[in-house]
C-alpha positions, 0 to 999 in steps of 0.5 A: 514381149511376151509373144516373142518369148512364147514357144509354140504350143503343140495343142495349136496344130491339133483341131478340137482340142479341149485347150482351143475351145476352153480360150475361144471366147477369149480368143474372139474377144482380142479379135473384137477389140483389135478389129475395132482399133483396126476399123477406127483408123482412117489409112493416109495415103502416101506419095510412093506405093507402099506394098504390105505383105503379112500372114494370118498366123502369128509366125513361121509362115515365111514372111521374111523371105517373102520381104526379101523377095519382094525387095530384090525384085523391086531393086532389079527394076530400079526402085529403091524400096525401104522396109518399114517394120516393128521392132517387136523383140528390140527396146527401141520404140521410137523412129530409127534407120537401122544401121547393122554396124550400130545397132544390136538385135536387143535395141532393134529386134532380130528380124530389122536387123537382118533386113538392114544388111540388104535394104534400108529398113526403118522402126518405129511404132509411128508408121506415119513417121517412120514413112516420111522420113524413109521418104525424105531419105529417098526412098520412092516405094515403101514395103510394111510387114504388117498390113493386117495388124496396121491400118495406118498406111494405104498399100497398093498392093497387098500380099498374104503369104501362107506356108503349105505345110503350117496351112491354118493350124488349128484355124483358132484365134490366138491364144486358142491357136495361132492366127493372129486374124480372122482367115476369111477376112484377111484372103477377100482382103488381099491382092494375092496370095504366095504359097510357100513349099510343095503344091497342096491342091486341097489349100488352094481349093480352100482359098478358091473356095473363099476367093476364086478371083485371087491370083495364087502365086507359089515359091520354094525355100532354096538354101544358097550356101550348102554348107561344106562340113566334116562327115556331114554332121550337124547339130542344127537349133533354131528360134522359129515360130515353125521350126520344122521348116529349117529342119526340112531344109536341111534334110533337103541338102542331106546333112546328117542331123545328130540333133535339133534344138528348137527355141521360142521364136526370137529367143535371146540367146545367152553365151551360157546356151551358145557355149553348151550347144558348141560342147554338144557338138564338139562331143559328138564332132558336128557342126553347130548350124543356124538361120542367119535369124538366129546368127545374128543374136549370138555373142560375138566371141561365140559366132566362130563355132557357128555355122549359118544358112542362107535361104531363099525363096524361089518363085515357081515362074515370073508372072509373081514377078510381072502382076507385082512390077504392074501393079506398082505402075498402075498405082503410079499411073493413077 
């Protein structure tokens, strides 16, 4: 609960700083025990292919999208692919089938509960659990978010998503920076990699670098709603673990950004904080703007004076498409 809570420091995109080498050693010493708890499980192999997409560092990477564009490709192949993940912000620990018409983000965390409106997603810390259960309901392939973090199940592919403007930050283990794994590790590990945003030749060289076998897929954050507002005006917030990348977006569609709130990644909104930024907008006659992340967190009486943004991601061609379909093939074949 605490990471979710924490906003992001500006010492973890700054290399050298006097922060990160002063919390190495016990940087290292969370890796040490988490690689050990992480080496100590024997992963069970399933009876559908389980795909595993994460990212090294702790947030803002662009998973999410990533998840989401996994499962629309799977869906347009006729799978019916089930979303296994951790409630992290929510209080509900146990096994359960997210239902967005019962359940609240604090009793099942923001990132399932939007998940949940597109595609059957299960929580629960007991990923062994949470799997069969999804399989028993009819699922005949299963997509995890934490595959760095979570041994516990076999993937058959194993996607690493990487944002080309966050990169690695400051490449320091949390808490000396934000990569919750060691970099090399996780690429020689993985299956591919998707780079999200604007081509960066010196990241991929970097990756080549560690890898040069690793397929390197790339995609575009695309809104699909330009939103329409009076005088084109917006006060625009967000709780991102990489905020910037909302804001980007909307300088991409032209909007006149009068100002930008940026909150811990999964804050809890209050009706206190909602009912002020609606005030600051009314004043200065804009549009209160949001991700659909932080939408569905906002009080029910107060979601009128809001405004949200769909994104999506966007490959640059169908080979993601086609290794991603051939490889859930072999893997049955076999």
């Amino acid at each position: 609960m605490l990471l979710n809570k924490l906003r992001t420091p500006k010492f973890w995109y700054k290399k050298q700083s006097i922060l990160s080498k002063c919390l190495s050693p016990i940087a290292n010493l969370i890796n040490y025990i988490s690689e050990i708890k992480y080496n100590s499980v024997s992963p069970e192999k399933l009876s559908v292919p389980v795909i595993g997409i994460d990212s090294i560092v702790m947030s803002g990477a662009g998973k999410t999208p990533a998840i989401d564009l996994v499962c629309e490709i799977l869906k347009q192949y006729k799978y019916n692919p089930h979303i296994l993940t951790s409630s992290h912000s929510g209080y509900i620990k146990n096994v359960v089938q997210v239902d967005p018409k019962l359940h609240s983000y604090l009793q099942v965390g923001d990132e399932p509960l939007l998940y949940s409106q597109l595609i059957t997603t299960w929580i629960g810390k007991n990923r062994i659990k949470a799997s069969k259960a999804a399989i028993n309901t009819g699922a005949n392939l299963l997509v995890i978010d934490d595959w760095l973090k979570n041994n516990y199940l076999q993937s058959s592919y194993k996607l690493l998503v990487i944002d080309s403007e966050q990169k690695f930050c400051n490449e320091c283990l949390f808490p000396a920076g934000p990569l919750m794994h060691r970099i090399e590790p996780a690429i020689n590990t993985s299956d591919a990699i998707l780079i999200i945003g604007n081509y960066d030749e010196v990241l991929e060289n970097d990756i080549k670098n560690i890898n040069d076998k690793i397929p390197i897929f790339r995609a575009k954050m695309k809104a699909i709603n330009k939103l329409e507002v009076e005088k084109n005006k917006v006060i625009a917030f967000c709780g991102l673990g990489y905020p910037n990348k909302f804001k980007n977006t909307l300088k991409e569609l032209d909007y006149n950004i009068i100002d930008f709130w940026k909150f811990s990644d999964h804050h809890p909104y209050t009706v206190t904080e909602i009912r002020k930024l609606i005030n600051i907008a009314t004043n200065n006659n804009a549009t209160l703007i949001t991700t659909m992340k932080d939408y569905v967190k906002i009080p029910e009486d107060c979601k009128t004076d809001i405004k949200a943004i769909q994104i999506k991601l966007a490959v640059e061609n169908e080979d993601f498409t086609k290794a991603l379909i051939k490889n859930i093939k072999d893997k049955i074949m076999h």
